[in-house]
Backbone as XML, in Angstrom:
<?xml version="1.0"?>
<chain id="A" units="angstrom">
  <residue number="1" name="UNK">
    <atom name="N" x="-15.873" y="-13.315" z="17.479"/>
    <atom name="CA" x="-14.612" y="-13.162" z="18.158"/>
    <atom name="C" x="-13.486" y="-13.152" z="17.122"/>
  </residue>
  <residue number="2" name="UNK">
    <atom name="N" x="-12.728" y="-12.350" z="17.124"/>
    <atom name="CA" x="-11.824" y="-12.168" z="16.449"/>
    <atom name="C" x="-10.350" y="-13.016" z="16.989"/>
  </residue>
  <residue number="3" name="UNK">
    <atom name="N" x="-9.630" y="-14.066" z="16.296"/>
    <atom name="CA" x="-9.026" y="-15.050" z="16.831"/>
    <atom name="C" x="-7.228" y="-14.625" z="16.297"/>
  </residue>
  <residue number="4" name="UNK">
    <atom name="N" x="-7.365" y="-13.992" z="15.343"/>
    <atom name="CA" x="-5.695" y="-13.377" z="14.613"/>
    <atom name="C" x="-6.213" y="-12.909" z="13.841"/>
  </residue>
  <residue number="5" name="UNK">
    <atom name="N" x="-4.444" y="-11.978" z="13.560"/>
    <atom name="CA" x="-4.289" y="-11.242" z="12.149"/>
    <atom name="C" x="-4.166" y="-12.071" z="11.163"/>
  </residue>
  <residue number="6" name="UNK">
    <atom name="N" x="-4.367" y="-11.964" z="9.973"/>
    <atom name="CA" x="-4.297" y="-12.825" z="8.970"/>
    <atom name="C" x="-3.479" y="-12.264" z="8.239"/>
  </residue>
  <residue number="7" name="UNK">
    <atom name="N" x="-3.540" y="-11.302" z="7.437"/>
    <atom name="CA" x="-2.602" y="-10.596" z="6.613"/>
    <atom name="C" x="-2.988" y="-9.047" z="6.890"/>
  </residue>
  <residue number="8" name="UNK">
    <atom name="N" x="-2.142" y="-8.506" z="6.442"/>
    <atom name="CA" x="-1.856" y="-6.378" z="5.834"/>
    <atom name="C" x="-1.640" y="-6.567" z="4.772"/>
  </residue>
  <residue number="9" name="UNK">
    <atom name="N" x="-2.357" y="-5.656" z="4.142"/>
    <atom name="CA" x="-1.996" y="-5.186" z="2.857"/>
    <atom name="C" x="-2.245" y="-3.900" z="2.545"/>
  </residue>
  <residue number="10" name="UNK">
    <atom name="N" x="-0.541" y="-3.142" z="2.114"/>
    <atom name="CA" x="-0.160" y="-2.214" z="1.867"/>
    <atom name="C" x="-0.321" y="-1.753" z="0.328"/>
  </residue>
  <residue number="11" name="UNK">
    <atom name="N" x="0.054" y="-0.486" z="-0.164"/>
    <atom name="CA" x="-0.049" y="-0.167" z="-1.958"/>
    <atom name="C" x="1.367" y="-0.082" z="-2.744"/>
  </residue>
  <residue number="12" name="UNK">
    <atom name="N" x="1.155" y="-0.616" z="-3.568"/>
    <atom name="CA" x="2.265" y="-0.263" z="-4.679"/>
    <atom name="C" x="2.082" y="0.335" z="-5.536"/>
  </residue>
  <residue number="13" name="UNK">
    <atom name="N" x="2.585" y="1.348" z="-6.360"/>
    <atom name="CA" x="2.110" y="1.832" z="-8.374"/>
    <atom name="C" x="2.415" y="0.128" z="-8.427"/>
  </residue>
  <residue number="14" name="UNK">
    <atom name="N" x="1.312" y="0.418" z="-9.648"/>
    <atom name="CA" x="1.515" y="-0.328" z="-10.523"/>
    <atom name="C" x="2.677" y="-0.756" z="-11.591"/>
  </residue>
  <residue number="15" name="UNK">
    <atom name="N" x="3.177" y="-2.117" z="-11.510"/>
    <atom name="CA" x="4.446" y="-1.800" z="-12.241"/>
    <atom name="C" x="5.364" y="-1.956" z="-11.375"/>
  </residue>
  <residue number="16" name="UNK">
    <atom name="N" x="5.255" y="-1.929" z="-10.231"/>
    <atom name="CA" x="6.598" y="-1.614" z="-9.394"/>
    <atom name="C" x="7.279" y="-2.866" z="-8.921"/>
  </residue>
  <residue number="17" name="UNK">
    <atom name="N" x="6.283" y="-3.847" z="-9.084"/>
    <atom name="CA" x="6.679" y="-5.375" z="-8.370"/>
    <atom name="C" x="8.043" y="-5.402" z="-7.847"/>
  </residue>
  <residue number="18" name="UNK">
    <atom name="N" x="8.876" y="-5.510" z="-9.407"/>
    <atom name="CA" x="10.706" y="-5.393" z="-9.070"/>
    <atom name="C" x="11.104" y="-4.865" z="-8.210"/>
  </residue>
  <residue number="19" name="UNK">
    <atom name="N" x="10.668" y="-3.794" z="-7.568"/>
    <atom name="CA" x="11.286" y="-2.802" z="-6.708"/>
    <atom name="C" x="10.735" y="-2.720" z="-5.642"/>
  </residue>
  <residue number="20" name="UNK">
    <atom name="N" x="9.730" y="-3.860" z="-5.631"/>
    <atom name="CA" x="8.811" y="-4.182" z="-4.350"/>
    <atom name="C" x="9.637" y="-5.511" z="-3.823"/>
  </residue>
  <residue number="21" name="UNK">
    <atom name="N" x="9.772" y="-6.554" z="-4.929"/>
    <atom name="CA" x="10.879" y="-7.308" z="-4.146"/>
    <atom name="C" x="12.361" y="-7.006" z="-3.833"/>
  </residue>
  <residue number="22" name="UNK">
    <atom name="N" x="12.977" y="-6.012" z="-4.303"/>
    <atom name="CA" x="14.346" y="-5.750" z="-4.194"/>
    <atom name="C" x="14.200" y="-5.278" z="-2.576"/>
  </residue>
  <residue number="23" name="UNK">
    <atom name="N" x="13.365" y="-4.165" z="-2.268"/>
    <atom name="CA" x="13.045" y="-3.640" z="-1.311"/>
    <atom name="C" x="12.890" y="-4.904" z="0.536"/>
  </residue>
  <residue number="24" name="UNK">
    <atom name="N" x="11.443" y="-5.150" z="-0.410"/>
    <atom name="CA" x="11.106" y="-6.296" z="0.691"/>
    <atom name="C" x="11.607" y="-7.856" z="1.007"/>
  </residue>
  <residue number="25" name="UNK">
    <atom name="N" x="12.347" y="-8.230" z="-0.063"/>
    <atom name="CA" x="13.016" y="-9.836" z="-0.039"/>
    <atom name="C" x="14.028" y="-9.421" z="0.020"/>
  </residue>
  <residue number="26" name="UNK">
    <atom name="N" x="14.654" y="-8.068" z="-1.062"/>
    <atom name="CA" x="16.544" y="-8.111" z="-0.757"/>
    <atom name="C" x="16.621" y="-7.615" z="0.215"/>
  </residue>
  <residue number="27" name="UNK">
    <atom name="N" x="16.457" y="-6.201" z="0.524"/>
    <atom name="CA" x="16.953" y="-5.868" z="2.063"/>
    <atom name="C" x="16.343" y="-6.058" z="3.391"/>
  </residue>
  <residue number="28" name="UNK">
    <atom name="N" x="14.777" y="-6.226" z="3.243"/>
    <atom name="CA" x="13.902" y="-6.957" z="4.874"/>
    <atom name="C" x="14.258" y="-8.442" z="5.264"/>
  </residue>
  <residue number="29" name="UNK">
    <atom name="N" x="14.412" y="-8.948" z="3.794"/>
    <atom name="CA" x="14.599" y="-10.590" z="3.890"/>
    <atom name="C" x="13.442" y="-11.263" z="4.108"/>
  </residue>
  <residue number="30" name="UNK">
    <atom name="N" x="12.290" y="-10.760" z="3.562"/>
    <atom name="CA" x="10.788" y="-11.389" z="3.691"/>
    <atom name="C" x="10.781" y="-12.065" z="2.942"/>
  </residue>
  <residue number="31" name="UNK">
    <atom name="N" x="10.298" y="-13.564" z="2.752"/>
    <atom name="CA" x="9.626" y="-14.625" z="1.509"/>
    <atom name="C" x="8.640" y="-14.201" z="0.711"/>
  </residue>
  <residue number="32" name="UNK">
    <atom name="N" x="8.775" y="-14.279" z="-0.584"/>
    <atom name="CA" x="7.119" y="-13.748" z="-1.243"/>
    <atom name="C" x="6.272" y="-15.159" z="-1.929"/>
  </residue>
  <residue number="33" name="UNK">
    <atom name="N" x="5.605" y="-15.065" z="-1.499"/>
    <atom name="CA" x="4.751" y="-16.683" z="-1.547"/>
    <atom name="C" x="3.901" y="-16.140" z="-3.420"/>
  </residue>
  <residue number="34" name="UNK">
    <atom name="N" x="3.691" y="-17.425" z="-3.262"/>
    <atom name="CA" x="2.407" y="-17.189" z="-4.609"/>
    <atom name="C" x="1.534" y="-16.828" z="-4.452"/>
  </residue>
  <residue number="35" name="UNK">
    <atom name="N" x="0.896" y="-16.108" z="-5.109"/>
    <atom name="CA" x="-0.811" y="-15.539" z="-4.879"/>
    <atom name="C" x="-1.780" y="-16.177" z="-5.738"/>
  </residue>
  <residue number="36" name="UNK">
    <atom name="N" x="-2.651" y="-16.284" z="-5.070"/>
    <atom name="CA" x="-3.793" y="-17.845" z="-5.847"/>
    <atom name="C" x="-4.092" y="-17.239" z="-7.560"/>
  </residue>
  <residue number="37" name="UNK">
    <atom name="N" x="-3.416" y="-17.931" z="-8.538"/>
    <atom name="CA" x="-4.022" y="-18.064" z="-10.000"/>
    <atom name="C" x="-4.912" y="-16.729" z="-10.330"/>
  </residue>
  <residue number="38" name="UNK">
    <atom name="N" x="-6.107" y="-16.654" z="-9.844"/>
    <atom name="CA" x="-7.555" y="-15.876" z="-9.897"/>
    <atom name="C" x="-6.927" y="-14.354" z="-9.821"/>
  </residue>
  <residue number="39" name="UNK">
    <atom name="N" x="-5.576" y="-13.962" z="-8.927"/>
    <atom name="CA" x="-5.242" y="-12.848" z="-8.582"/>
    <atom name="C" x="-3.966" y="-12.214" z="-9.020"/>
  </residue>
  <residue number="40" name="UNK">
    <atom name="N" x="-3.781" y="-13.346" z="-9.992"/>
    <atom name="CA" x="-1.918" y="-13.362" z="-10.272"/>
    <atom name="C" x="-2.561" y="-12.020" z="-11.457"/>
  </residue>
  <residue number="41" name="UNK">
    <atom name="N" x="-3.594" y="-11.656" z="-12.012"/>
    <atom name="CA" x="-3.263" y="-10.448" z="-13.171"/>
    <atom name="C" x="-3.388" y="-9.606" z="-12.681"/>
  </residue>
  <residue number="42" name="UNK">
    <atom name="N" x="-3.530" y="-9.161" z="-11.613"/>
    <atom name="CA" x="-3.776" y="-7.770" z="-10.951"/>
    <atom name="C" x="-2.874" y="-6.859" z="-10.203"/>
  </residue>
  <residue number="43" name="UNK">
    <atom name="N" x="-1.564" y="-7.544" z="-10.451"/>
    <atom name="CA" x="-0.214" y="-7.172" z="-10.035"/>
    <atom name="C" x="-0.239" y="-7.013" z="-8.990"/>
  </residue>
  <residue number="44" name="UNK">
    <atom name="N" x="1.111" y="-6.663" z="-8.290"/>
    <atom name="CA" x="1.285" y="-7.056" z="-6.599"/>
    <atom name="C" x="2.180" y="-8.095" z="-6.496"/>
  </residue>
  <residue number="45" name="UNK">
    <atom name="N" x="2.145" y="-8.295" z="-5.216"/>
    <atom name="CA" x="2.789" y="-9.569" z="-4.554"/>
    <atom name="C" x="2.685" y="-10.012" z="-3.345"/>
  </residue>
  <residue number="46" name="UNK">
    <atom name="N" x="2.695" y="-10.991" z="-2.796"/>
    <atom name="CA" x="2.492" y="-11.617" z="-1.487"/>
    <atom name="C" x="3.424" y="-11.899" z="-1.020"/>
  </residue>
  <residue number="47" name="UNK">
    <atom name="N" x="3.775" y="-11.656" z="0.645"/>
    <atom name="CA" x="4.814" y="-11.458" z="1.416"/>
    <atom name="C" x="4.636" y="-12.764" z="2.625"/>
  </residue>
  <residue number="48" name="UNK">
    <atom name="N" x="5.350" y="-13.474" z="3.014"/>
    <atom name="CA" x="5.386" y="-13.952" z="4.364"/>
    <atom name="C" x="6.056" y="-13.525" z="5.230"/>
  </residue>
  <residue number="49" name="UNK">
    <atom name="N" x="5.446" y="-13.453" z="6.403"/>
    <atom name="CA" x="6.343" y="-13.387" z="7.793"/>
    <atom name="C" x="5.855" y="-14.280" z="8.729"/>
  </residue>
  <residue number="50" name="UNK">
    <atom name="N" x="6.653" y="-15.360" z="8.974"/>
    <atom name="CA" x="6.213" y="-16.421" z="9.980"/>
    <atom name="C" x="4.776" y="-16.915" z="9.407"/>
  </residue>
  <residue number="51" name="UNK">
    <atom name="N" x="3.553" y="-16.736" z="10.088"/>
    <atom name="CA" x="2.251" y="-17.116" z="10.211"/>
    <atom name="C" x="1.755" y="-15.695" z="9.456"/>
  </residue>
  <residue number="52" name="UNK">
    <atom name="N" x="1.990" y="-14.658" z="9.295"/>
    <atom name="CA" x="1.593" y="-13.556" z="8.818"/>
    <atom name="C" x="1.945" y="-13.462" z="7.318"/>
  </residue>
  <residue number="53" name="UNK">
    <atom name="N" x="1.154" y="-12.599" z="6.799"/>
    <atom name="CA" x="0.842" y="-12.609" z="4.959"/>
    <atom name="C" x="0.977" y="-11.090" z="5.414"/>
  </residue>
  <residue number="54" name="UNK">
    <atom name="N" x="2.100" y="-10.255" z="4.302"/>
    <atom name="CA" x="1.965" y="-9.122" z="4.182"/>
    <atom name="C" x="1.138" y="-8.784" z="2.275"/>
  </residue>
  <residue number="55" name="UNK">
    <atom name="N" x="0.287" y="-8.511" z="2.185"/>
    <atom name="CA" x="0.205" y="-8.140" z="0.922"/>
    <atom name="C" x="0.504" y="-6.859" z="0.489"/>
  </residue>
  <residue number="56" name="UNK">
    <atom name="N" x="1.522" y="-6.629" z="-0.797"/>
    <atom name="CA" x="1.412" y="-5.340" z="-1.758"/>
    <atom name="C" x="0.106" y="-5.328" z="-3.205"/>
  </residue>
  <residue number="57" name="UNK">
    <atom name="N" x="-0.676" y="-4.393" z="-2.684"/>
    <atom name="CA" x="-1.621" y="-4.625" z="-3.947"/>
    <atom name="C" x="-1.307" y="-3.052" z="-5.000"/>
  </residue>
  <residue number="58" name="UNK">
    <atom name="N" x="-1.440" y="-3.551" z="-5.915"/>
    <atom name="CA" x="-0.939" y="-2.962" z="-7.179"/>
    <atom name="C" x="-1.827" y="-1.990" z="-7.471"/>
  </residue>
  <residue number="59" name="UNK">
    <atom name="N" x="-1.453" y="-0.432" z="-7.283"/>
    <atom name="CA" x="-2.663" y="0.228" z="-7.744"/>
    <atom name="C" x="-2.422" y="1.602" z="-8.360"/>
  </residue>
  <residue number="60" name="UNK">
    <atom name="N" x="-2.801" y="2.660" z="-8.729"/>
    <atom name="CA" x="-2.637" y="3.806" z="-9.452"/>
    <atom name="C" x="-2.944" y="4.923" z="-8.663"/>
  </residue>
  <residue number="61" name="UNK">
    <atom name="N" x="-1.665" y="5.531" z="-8.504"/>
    <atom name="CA" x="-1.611" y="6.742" z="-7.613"/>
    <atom name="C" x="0.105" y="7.194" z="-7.640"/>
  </residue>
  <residue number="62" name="UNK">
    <atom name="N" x="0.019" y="8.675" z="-7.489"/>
    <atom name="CA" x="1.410" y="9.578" z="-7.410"/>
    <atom name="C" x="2.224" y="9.173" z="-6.607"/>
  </residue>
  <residue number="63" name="UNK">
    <atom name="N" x="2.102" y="9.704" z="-5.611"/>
    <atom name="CA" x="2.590" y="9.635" z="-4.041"/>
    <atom name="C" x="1.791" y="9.437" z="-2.987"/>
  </residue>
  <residue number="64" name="UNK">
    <atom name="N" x="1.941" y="8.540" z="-1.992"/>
    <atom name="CA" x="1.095" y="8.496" z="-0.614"/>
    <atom name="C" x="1.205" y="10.068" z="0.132"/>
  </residue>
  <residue number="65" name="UNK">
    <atom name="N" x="0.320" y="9.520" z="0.343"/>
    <atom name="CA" x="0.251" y="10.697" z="1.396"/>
    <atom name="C" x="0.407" y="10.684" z="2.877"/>
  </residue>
  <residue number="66" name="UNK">
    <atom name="N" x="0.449" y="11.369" z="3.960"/>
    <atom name="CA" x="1.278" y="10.850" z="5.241"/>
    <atom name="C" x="0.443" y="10.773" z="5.583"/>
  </residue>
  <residue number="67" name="UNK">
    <atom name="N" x="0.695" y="9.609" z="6.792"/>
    <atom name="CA" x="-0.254" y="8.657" z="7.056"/>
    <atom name="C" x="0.384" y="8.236" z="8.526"/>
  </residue>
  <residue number="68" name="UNK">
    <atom name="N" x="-0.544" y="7.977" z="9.575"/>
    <atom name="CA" x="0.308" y="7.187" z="11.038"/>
    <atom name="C" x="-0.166" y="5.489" z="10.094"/>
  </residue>
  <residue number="69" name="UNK">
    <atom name="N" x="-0.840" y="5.150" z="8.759"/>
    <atom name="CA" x="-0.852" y="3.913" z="8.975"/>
    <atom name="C" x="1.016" y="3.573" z="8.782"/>
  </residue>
  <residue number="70" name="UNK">
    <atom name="N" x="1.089" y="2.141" z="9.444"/>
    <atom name="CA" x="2.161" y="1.449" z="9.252"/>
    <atom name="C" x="2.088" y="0.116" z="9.629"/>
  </residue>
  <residue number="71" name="UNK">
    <atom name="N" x="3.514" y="-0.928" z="9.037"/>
    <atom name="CA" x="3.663" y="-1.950" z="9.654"/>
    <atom name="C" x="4.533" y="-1.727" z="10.352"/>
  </residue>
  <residue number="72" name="UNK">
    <atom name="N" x="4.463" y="-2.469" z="11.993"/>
    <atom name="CA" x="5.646" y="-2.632" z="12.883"/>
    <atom name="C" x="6.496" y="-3.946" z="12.805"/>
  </residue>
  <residue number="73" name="UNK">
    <atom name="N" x="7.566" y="-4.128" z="12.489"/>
    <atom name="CA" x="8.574" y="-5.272" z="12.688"/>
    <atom name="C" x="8.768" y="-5.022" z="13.988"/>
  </residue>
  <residue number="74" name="UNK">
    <atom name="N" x="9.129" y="-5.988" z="14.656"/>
    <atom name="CA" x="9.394" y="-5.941" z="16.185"/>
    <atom name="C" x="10.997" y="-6.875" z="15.534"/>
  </residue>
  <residue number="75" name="UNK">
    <atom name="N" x="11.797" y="-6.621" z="16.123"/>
    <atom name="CA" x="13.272" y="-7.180" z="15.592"/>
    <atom name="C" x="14.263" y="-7.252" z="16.579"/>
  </residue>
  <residue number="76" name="UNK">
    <atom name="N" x="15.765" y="-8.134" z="16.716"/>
    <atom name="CA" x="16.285" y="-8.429" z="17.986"/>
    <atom name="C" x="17.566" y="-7.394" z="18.101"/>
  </residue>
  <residue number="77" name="UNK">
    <atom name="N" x="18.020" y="-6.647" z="16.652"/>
    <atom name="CA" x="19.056" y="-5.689" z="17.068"/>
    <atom name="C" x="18.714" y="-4.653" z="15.932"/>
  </residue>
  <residue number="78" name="UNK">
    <atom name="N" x="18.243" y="-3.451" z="16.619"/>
    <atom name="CA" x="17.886" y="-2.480" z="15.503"/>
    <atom name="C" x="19.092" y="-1.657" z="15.350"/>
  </residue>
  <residue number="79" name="UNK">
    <atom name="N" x="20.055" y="-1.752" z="15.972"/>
    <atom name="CA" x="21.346" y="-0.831" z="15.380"/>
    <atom name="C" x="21.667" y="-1.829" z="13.983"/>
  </residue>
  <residue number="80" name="UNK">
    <atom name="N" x="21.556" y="-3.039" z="14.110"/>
    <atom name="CA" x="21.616" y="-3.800" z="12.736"/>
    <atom name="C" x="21.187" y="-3.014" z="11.645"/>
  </residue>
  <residue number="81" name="UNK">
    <atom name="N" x="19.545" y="-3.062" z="12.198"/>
    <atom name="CA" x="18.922" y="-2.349" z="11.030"/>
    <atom name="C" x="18.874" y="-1.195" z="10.805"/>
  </residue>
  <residue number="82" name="UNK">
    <atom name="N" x="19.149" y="-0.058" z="11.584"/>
    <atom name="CA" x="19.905" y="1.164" z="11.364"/>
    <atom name="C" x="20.843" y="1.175" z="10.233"/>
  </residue>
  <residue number="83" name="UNK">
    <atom name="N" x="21.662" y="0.133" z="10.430"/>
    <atom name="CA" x="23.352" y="0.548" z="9.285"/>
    <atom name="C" x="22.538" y="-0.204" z="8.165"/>
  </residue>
  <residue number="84" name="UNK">
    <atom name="N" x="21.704" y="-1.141" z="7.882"/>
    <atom name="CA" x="21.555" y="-1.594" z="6.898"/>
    <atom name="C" x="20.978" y="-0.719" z="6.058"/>
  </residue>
  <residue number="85" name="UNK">
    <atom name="N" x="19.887" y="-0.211" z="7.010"/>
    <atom name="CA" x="18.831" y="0.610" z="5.880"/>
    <atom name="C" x="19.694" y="1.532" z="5.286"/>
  </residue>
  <residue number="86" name="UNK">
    <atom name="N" x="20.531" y="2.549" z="5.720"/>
    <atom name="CA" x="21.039" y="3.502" z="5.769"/>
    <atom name="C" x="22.446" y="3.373" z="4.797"/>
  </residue>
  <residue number="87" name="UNK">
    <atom name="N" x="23.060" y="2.058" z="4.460"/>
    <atom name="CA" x="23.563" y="1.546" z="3.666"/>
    <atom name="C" x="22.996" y="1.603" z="2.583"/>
  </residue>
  <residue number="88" name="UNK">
    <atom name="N" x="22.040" y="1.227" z="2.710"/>
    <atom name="CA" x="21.050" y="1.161" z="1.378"/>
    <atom name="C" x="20.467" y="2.569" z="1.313"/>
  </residue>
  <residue number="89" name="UNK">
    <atom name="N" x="20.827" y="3.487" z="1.583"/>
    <atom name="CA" x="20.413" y="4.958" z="1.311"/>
    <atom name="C" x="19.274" y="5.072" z="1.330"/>
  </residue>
  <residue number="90" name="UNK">
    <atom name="N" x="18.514" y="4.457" z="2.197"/>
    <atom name="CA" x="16.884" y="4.778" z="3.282"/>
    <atom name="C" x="16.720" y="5.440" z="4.317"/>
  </residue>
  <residue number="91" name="UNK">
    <atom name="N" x="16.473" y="6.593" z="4.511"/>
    <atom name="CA" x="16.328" y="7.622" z="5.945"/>
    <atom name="C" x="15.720" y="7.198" z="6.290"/>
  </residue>
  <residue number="92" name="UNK">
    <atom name="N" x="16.477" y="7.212" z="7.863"/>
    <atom name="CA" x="15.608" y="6.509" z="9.145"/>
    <atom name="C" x="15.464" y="7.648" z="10.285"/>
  </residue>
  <residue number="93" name="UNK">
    <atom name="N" x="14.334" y="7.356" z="10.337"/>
    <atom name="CA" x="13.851" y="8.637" z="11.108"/>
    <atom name="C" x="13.503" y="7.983" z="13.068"/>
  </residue>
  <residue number="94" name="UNK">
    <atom name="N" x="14.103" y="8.530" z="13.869"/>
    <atom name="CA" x="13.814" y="8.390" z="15.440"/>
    <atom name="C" x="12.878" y="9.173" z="15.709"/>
  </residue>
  <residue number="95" name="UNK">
    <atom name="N" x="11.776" y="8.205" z="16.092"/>
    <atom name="CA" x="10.802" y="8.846" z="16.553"/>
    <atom name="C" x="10.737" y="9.667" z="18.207"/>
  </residue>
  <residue number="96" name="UNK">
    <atom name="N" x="9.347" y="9.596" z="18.533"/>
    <atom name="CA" x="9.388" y="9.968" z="19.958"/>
    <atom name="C" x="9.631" y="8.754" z="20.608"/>
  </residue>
  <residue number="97" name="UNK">
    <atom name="N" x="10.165" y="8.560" z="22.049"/>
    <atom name="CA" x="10.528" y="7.377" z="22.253"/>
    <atom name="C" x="9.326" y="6.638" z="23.098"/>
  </residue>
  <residue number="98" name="UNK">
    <atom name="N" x="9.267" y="5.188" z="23.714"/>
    <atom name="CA" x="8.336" y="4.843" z="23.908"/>
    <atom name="C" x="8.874" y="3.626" z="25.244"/>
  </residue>
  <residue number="99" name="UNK">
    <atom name="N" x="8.500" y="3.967" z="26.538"/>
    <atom name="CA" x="9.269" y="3.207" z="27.369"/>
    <atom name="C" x="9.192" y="1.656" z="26.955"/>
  </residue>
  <residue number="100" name="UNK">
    <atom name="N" x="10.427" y="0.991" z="27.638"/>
    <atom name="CA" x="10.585" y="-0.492" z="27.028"/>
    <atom name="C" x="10.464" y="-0.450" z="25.605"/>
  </residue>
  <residue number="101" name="UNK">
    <atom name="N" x="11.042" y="-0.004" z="24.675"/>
    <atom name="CA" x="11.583" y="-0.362" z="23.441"/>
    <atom name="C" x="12.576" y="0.796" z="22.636"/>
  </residue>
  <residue number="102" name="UNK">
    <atom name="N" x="13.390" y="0.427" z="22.160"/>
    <atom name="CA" x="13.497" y="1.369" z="21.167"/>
    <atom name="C" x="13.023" y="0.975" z="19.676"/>
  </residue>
  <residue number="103" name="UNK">
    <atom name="N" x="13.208" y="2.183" z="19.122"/>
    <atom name="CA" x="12.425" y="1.890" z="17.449"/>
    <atom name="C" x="12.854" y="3.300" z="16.532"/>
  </residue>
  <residue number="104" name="UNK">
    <atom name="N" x="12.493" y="3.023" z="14.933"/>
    <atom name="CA" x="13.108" y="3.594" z="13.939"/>
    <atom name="C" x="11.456" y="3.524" z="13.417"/>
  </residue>
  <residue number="105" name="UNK">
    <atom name="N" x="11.367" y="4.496" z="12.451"/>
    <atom name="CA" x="10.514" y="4.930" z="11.387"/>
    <atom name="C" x="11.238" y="5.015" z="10.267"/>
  </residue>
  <residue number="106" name="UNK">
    <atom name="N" x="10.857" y="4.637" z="8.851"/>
    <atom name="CA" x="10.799" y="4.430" z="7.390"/>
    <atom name="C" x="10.445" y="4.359" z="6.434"/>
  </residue>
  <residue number="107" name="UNK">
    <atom name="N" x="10.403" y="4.755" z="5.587"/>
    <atom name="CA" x="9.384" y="4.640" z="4.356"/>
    <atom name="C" x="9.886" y="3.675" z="3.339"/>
  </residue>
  <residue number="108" name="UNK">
    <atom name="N" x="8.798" y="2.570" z="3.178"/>
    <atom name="CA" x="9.384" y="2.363" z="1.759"/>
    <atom name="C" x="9.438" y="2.793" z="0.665"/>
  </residue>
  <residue number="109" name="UNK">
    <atom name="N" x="9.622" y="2.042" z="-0.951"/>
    <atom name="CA" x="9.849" y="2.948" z="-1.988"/>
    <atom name="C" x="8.576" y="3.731" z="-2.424"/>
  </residue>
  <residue number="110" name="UNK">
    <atom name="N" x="7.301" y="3.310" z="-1.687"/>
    <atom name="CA" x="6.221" y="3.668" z="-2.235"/>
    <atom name="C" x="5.695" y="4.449" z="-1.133"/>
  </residue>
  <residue number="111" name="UNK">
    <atom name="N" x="6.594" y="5.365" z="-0.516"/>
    <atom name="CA" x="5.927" y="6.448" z="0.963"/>
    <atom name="C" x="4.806" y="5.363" z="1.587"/>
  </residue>
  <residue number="112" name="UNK">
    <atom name="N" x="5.096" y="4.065" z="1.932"/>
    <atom name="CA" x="4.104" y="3.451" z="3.390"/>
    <atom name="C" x="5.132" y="3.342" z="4.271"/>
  </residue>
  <residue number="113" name="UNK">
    <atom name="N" x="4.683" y="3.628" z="5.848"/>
    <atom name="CA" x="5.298" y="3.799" z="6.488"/>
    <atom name="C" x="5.466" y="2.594" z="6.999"/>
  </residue>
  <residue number="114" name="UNK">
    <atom name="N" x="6.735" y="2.425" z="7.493"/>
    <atom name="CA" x="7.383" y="1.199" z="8.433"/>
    <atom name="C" x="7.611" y="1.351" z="9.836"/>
  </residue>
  <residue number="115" name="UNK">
    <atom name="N" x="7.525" y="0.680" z="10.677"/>
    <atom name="CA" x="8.833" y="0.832" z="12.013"/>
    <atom name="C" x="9.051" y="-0.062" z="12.257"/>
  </residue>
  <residue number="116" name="UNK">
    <atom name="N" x="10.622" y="-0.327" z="13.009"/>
    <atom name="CA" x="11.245" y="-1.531" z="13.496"/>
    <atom name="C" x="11.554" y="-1.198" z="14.723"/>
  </residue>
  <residue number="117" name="UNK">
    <atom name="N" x="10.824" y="-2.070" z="15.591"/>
    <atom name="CA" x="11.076" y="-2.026" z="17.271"/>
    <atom name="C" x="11.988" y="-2.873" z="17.785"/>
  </residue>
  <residue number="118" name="UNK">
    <atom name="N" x="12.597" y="-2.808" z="19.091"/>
    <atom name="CA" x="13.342" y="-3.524" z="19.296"/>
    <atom name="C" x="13.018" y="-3.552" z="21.244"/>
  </residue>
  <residue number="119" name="UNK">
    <atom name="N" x="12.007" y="-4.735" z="21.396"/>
    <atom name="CA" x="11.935" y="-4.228" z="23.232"/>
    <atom name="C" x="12.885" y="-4.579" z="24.359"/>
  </residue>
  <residue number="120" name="UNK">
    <atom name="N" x="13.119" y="-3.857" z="25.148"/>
    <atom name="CA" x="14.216" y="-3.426" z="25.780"/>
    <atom name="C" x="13.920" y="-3.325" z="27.460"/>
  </residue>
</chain>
């Protein structure tokens, strides 16, 4: 029986850490926890959300390629996060809509896809 999610883990280039936290701690406002000793050389970083572990694992590649994978934020005012992202010169893309919620699509710096819902 499967009882919870435990963590996601998404890709970064290698190298990118900095711009993985500017991204995900400066403008999402996610915590990045420590990652156990054994795993700290393999670059990356570990993310919290509440009870949830987002991991970025560090790896070698150009560009993603498009993908429906994503993480969903579920969030309490997405016009918030509309002006923020978009402040920060991140295209936000409106998807198709989906009764009881609205929501935004995003990429981060490393083309994985995001959305932020907001239910309604």
């Amino acid at each position: 029986m499967i009882i919870a999610l435990h963590h996601i883990q998404i890709s970064i280039p290698k190298g990118s850490e900095n711009e993985a936290r500017s991204f995900y701690c400066g403008i999402l406002g996610l915590t990045e926890i420590e990652k156990p000793k054994h795993l700290q050389t393999g670059g990356g970083l570990w993310l919290k959300l509440g009870e949830l572990e987002i991991h970025l694992g560090a790896e070698h590649f150009d560009r993603r390629a498009d993908t429906k994978a994503h993480l969903a934020y579920q969030v309490n005012d997405l016009n918030f996060w509309c002006h923020k992202l978009e402040q920060a010169g991140i295209e936000v893309i409106h998807p198709v809509k989906i009764d009881g919620m609205k929501r935004i699509q995003l990429k981060d710096p490393f083309f994985n896809k995001l959305e932020m819902l907001e239910l309604v």
